[in-house]
C-alpha positions, 0 to 999 in steps of 0.5 A: 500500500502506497500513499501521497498527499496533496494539500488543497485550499482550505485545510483540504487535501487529497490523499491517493492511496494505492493497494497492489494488484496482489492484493485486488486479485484476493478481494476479488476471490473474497467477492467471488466466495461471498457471492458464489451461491447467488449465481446461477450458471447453466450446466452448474449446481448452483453455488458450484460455478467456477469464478472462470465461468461467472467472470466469462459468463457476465464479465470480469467485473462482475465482482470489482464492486464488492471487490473494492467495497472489500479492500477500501476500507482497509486500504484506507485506515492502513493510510491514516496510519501511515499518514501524517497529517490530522484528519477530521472528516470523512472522506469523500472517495473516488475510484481511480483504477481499477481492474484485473492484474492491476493495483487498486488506487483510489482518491480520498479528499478530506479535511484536515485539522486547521491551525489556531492563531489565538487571540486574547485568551486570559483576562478576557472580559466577560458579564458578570452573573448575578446569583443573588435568591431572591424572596420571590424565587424562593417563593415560586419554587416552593409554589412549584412544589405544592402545585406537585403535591396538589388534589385534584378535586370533581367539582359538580356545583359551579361552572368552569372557571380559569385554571379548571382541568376540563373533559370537553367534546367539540366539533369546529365548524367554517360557514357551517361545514365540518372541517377536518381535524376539527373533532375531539371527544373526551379531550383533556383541556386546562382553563388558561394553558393556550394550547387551543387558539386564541379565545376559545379557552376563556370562551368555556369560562362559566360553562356549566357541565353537560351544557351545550356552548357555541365558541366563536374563535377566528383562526390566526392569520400564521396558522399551520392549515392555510385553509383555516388561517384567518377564518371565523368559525365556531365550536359547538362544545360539552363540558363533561368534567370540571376538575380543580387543583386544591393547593396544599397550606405552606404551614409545618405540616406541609414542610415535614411532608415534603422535606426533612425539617419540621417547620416552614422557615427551616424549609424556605431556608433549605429551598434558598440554599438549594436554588443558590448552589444551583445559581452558581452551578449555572453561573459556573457554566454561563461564565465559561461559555462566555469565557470560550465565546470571547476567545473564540471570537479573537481567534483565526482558523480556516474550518473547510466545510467537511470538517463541519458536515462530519460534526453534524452528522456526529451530533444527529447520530447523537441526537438519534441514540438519546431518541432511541433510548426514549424507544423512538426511531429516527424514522419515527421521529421524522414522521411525527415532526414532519421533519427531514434529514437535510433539516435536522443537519441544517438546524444543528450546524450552527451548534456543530461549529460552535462545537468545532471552533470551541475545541479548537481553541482550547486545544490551542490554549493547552498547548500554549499553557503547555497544559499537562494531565497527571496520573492522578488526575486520569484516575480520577476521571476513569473513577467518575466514568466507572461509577457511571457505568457501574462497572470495575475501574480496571475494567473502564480501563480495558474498555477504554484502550489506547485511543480512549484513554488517550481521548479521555486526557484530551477532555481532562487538558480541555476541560483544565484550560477553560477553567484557568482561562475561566479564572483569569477572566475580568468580569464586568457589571452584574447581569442576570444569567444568559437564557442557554442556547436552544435545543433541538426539541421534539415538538408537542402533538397539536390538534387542527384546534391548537395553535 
């Protein structure tokens, strides 16, 4: 196996890489055993034709296409051995020669690691994030908590009111025609939460049950059906169950039955001193993210697009194991969102070259810090990775191999370099915290009547 490299624009290169004629002629007999008794040939059992035959029969290459499905990857990762250069993409490959007594040779254009020209990167200057708890925090936290701890309580004797949990039928009517989508029975309906368009909630406010009521609502001129959008219609609705939520009383009772004090002023306190550890854990992370977002901005590098388009399809794949786990397929997934793959990777590559650029640079500041992992400090890590995955710390080892570890000392030395860039930052007047980026999400269901 021989191998050339030749650099192009953009931290691109193209590598040719060329396996001999030897080894061609054994991926091909490979090709040939593999796929031998799918062939049939008259005056052979099948499965017994020689590959003579075959190859006189349909040609010689007839197997060249497993024969190169067979040899390319290999070919291709004794190359990244043997080459020098950092590669950071997949490679886009093209088949150069190919044919019987011939070497196999191939072209793989790739994206190579680009050079960091740092900027600024200690004392940057960063927001300062106020973490003060404030009495009303503290108040809606603990509002939270009796609204967990609420009776849902059927209410027979008055008619609906805002905040009620509702059972309703309806069926939405346009110049006095059903439309599609429009129809729900025993549907669970919250007083006050949106999820219907505009005016039909407050519409049912005062519905007695089993009455009959007539909502008149105007679909927003932005709805998702443009054959609805902007139209009058009404719904002819029956409230079928009004239900209540009864709030718990904040007294000592409460507080015993929902934490470990006894009195309301002891659990304020604790409730305080909880939402104040996780003020500063997300100050800790907004400082950070502001930390590498500055430095970032003072830095030069050329990322080829490869580089990017490998990130992203690296963070869908991501993406698509946290689906699985929820017991949602890819496929499924798409399906209900309506969603496309070329749309998913477009909605993230903003992310995969944050994701791209932040590496980068803290690599950089590694290396000009001449940041160093100890032993202790990879032990440590290989410890935190064990108890998560509840397994023995010389087995994580194992597991892990050379790469692996080699990787995990990586993210330790990153991980190092943003905490004293972090550290070294200037902050300036406080601010509250920064709202965090937004995630790819799976939409909540909607019905013809939601907004």
């Amino acid at each position: 196996m021989s191998l050339q490299v030749e650099k192009l624009d953009h931290n691109m290169a193209k590598l040719t890489i060329e396996a001999s004629a030897e080894d061609f002629e054994k991926a091909c007999e490979k090709a040939y055993l593999k796929n031998k008794n799918k062939i049939t040939l008259p005056g052979f059992r099948k499965g017994k034709a020689p590959r003579k035959m075959i190859e006189k029969m349909y040609g010689k290459e007839v197997f060249y296409e497993d024969a190169a499905n067979e040899l390319l990857p290999e070919a291709y990762e004794k190359a990244l051995a043997e080459c020098e250069e950092e590669i950071v993409s997949s490679p886009k490959v093209d088949i150069v020669q190919i044919g019987a007594g011939q070497s196999f040779i191939f072209t793989a254009e790739v994206a190579l690691k680009p050079e960091v020209t740092l900027g600024k990167y200690m004392g940057v200057k960063i927001d300062k994030i106020d973490t003060e708890v404030t009495d009303a925090e503290v108040d809606a936290e603990i509002d939270r908590v009796r609204e967990q701890n609420a009776r849902i309580t059927t209410i027979e004797d008055r008619a609906v009111k805002d905040g009620d949990m509702t059972v309703i039928d309806f069926e939405g009517f346009v110049d006095g025609v059903a439309f599609e989508g429009g129809k729900g029975e025993d549907y669970p309906l919250t007083i006050g939460s949106g999820s219907f368009i505009p005016g039909f909630e407050e519409a049912l406010i005062g519905a007695n049950l089993n009455e009959n009521v007539d909502v008149n609502v105007t679909f927003p001129e932005d709805y998702h059906a443009a054959d609805l959008a902007g139209k009058p219609a009404v719904f002819k609705c029956v409230v079928k169950e009004i239900k209540e939520k009864q709030l718990p009383d904040l007294d000592d009772e409460f507080a015993s039955e929902v934490s470990e004090f006894e009195t309301v002023a002891e659990y304020k306190e604790d409730v305080k001193k909880n939402l104040a550890d996780k003020k500063a854990r997300d100050a800790k992370a907004a400082k950070e993210e502001a930390v590498v977002t500055a430095i970032i901005a003072d830095a030069k590098m050329d990322i080829p697009d490869a580089m990017v388009e490998t990130t992203q399809r690296q963070m869908l794949d991501e993406f698509a194991q946290r689906m699985q786990a929820q017991g949602l397929t890819m496929e499924q997934y798409m399906q209900f969102t309506g969603a496309t793959m070329e749309a998913l990777l477009e909605q993230i590559k903003p992310q995969a070259l944050d994701r791209i650029q932040s590496r980068l640079c803290m690599e950089a500041v590694v290396k000009a810090e001449n940041i160093e992992v100890t032993e202790e400090e990879f032990e440590e890590e290989l410890k935190v990775m064990a108890e998560a995955y509840q397994i023995e710390v010389d087995r994580a080892k194992e597991l892990l191999g050379e790469s692996g570890a080699k990787s995990v000392r990586e993210d330790i030395a990153i991980k190092k370099a943003v905490a004293l860039c972090t550290e070294n930052a200037k902050e300036a007047k406080p601010t509250k915290p920064r709202a965090k980026k937004a995630k790819a999400e799976e939409p909540a269901e909607e019905t013809a009547t939601e907004e």
